[in-house]
C-alpha positions in Angstrom: 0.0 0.0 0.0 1.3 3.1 -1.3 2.1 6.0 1.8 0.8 8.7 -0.5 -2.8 9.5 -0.8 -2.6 12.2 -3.3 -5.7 13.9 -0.8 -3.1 17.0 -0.6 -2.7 17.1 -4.2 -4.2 20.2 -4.4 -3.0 22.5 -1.2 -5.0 20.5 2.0 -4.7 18.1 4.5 -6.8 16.5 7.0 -7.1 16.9 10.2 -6.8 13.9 13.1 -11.1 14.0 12.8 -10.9 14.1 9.1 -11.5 17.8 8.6 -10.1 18.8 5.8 -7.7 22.4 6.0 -5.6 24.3 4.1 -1.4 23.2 4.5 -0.9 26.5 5.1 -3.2 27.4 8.3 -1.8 28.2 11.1 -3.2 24.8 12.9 -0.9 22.9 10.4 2.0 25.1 11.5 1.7 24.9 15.2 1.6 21.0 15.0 3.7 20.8 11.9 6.8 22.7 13.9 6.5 20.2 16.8 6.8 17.6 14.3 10.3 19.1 13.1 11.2 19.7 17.1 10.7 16.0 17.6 12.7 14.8 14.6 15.6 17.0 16.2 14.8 15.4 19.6 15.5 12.2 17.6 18.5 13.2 16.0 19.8 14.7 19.6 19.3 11.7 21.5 21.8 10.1 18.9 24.6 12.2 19.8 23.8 11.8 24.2 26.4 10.5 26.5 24.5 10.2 29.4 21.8 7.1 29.4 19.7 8.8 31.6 19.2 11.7 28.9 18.5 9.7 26.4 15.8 8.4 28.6 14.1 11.5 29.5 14.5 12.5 25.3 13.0 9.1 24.6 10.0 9.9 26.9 9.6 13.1 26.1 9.8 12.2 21.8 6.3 9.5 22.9 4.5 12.4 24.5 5.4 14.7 21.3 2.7 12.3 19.7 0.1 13.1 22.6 0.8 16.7 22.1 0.5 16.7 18.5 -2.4 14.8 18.0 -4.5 16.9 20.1 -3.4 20.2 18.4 -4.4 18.6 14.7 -7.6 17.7 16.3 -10.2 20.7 16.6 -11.6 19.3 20.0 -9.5 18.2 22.6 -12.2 15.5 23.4 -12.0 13.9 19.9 -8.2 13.0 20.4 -8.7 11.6 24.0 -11.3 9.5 22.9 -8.8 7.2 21.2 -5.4 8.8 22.7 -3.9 10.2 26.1 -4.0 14.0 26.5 -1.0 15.5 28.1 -1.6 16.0 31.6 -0.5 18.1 34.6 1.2 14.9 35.5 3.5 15.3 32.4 4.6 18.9 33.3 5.4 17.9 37.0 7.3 15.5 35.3 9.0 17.6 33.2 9.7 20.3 36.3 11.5 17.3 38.7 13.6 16.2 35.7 14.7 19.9 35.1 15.5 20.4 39.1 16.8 17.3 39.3 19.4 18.1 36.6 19.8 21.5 38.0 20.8 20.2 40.9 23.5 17.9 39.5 25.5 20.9 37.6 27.6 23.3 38.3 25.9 26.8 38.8 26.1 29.7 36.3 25.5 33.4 36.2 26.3 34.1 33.0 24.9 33.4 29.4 26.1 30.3 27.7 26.9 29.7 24.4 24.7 27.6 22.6 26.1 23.6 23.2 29.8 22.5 23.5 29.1 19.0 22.9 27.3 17.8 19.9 24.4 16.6 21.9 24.3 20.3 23.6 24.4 21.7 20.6 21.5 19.7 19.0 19.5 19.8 22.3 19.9 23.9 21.8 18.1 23.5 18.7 15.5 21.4 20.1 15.2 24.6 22.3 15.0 27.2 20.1 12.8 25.7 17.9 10.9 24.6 20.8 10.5 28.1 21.2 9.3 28.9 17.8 6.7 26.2 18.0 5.5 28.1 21.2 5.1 31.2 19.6 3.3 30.0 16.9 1.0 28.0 19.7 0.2 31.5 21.0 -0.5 32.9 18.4 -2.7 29.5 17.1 -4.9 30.2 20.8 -6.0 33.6 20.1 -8.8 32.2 18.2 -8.8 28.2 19.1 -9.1 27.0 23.2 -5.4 25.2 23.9 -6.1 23.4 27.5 -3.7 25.6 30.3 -1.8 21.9 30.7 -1.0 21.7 27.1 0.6 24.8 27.5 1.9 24.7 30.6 3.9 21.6 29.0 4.9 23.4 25.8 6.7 26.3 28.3 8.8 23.7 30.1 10.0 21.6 27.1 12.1 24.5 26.1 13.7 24.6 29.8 13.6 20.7 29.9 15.8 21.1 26.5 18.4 23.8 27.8 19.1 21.6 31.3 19.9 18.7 29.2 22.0 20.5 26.5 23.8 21.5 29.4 24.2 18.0 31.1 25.6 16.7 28.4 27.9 19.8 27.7 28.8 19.1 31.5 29.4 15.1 30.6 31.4 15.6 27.8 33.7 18.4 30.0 33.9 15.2 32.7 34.7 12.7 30.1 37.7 14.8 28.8 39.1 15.7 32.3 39.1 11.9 32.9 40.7 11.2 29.2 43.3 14.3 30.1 44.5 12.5 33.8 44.8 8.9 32.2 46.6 10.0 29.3 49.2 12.3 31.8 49.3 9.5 34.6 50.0 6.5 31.3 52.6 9.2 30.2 54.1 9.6 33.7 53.6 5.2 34.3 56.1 5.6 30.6 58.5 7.6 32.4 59.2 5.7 35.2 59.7 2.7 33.4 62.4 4.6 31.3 
């Protein structure tokens, strides 16, 4: 079976209850752009170090579905009755796994440049275009209801992103401070042999 339906032959696209809209509304946007964040969230959790990250990326890249399927619906209620909405639950989630990282790093009072690791740099972009995704989801709720835990959630992925761009900046730093000592103590091990 073929994946194209040829449906958007001709500049629309349905909508998760069928409803048929234009590719270029803004509802296709919103939910469009979290589909690009999550094919970065993908690509990011490639590039982390740390198992537990990938974890929390992994949980977070199922619950993009959730998020996305209720914002191509145009009732809430239509998408729970054959999905899982995203709850307060998830954004509690999403707050202990930011403090809990917070609480693991170094402080900082100063801005940062954007990643230093591959996966930091890649999780950045998960943030910023997290952010983007937001915007547009502001703009989208000026004329369509978006429940407060929806959005709630949609304001802490970006934050959820930066903590663990900066985890695994502050992995990779560990990693090559351990790599630096071995190397020096091998050299000096060498040296005494000599």
């Amino acid at each position: 079976m073929p994946i194209y339906t040829k449906g958007g032959d001709k500049g629309s696209t349905s909508l998760y209850d069928g409803q048929r809209v234009s590719k270029d509304s803004l509802q296709v946007d919103v939910y469009g752009t979290f589909d690009e964040l999550n094919a970065n969230v993908s690509l990011a959790d490639k590039f982390c170090q740390n198992p537990e990250n990938v974890k929390l990326l992994r949980w977070v890249e199922y619950h993009m579905f959730f998020l996305q399927g209720e914002l191509a619906s145009q009732h809430a209620t239509t998408f729970q009755a054959n999905s899982r909405l995203i709850t307060a639950e998830d954004v509690q989630f999403l707050e202990q796994a930011i403090d809990d990282k917070t609480a693991q790093l170094p402080k900082i009072d100063q801005f940062i440049l954007p990643g230093s690791s591959t996966a930091g740099a890649q999780l950045h972009v998960c943030r910023t275009v997290c952010r983007r995704a937001e915007r547009l989801l502001v703009a989208f709720m000026k004329d369509h209801p978006v429940r407060p835990e929806l959005e709630r959630y949609v304001n802490r992925l970006s934050d959820f992103f930066y903590i663990i761009a900066r985890s695994e900046d502050d992995e990779q730093r560990l990693q090559t401070i351990v790599a630096q000592v071995s190397k020096r103590y091998l050299e000096a091990v060498r040296e005494g042999d000599q």
